[in-house]
N, C-alpha and C positions, 0 to 999 in steps of 0.2 A: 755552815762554814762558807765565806768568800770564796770568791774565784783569787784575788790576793792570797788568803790568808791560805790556803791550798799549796800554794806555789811557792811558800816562805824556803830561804834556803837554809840547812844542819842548825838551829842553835837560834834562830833570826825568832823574834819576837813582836807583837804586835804594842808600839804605846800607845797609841791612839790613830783613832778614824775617826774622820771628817765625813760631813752628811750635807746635803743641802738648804737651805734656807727653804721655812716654809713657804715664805714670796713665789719663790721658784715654782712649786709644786700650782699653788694660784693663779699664777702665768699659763703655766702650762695647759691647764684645764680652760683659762679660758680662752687662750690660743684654739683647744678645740671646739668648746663651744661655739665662740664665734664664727672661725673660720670655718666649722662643719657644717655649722646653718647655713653660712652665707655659700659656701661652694655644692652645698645637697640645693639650699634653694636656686641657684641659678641654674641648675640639672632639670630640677623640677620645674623653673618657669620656662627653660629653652625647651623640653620637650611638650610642655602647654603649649607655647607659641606655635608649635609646628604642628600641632594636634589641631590647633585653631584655625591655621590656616590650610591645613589639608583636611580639613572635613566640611563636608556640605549635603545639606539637605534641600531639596524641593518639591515641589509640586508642579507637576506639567496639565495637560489637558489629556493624559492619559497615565499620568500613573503617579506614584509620589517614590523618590528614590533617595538612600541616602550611602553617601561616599565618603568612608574612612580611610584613611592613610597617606603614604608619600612612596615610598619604594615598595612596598607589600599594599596593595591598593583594595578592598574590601566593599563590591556595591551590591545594597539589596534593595531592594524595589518593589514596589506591590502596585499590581493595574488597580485603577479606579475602580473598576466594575466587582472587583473582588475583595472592595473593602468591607468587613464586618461591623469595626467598632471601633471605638478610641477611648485610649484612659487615659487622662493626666496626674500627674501627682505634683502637686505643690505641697511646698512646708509652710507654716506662719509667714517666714521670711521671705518665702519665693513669691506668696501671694503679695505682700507686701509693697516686695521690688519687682513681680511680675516675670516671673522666671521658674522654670519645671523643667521635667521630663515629660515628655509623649510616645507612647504606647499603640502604634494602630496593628489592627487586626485584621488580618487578611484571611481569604478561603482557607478550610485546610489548620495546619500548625504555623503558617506564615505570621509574622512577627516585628515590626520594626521598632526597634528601641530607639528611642533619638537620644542624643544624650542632652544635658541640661541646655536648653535654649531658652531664648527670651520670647517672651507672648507665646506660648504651647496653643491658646487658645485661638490665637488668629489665627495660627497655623494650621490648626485643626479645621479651623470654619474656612481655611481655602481650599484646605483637600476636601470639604465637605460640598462645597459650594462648586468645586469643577464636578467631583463626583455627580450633582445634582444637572449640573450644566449638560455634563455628556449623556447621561440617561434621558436628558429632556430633546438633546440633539437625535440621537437616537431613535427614539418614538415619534418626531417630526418627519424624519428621514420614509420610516417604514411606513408612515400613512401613504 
């Protein structure tokens, strides 16, 4: 029973009720369609864009460090000397366009995840290549 047909007054009767066209109902759905994608997507591109540009990663001549965030800031960092290993992972597609994650491994449970970057592999071969540099500085130094 309606919320009308509830509230009829002693004796009052229903002759007919009116519905909406089913156009209407079509509209409406794609009113949200539309408008859901496009207002969830620019949510989701604007907090990309600030993800993009508040994150950074590099490589120095003593450690490789990487910096997450904008107002909650997140930096972890692993010295040269205590790097273990690196793993990349590329898909078909990443290998393709040349784009992964990297995974280096530090002393310990230390861990840097990077998140999907372009060229994993250069990046890798720079950290590998200071790594190399400073242990060669190093051993020149202590002769």
């Amino acid at each position: 029973m309606s919320y009308l047909a509830k509230r009829l007054a002693p004796g009052e009767t229903i002759v007919a009720t009116g519905r909406f066209h089913w156009m209407q109902y079509v509209y409406a759905w794609a009113l949200l369609i539309l408008l859901g994608v496009v207002l969830i997507g620019v949510f989701i591109w604007m907090r990309e864009m600030i993800r993009l540009a508040t994150t950074e990663f590099l490589v120095t001549n003593r450690r490789i460090v990487l910096k997450e965030g904008f107002l909650a800031v997140r930096v972890d960092e692993v010295t040269l000397n205590s790097i273990e290993g690196a793993h990349i992972e590329q898909s078909l597609i990443g290998r393709l366009f040349n784009y992964g994650r990297l995974t280096i491994r530090g002393s310990g449970d230390t861990h840097l995840l990077f998140p999907t970057m372009a060229d994993p592999g250069k990046f890798r071969s720079a950290a590998e290549g200071a790594r190399i540099t400073r242990e060669t500085a190093a051993q020149t130094t202590t002769r």
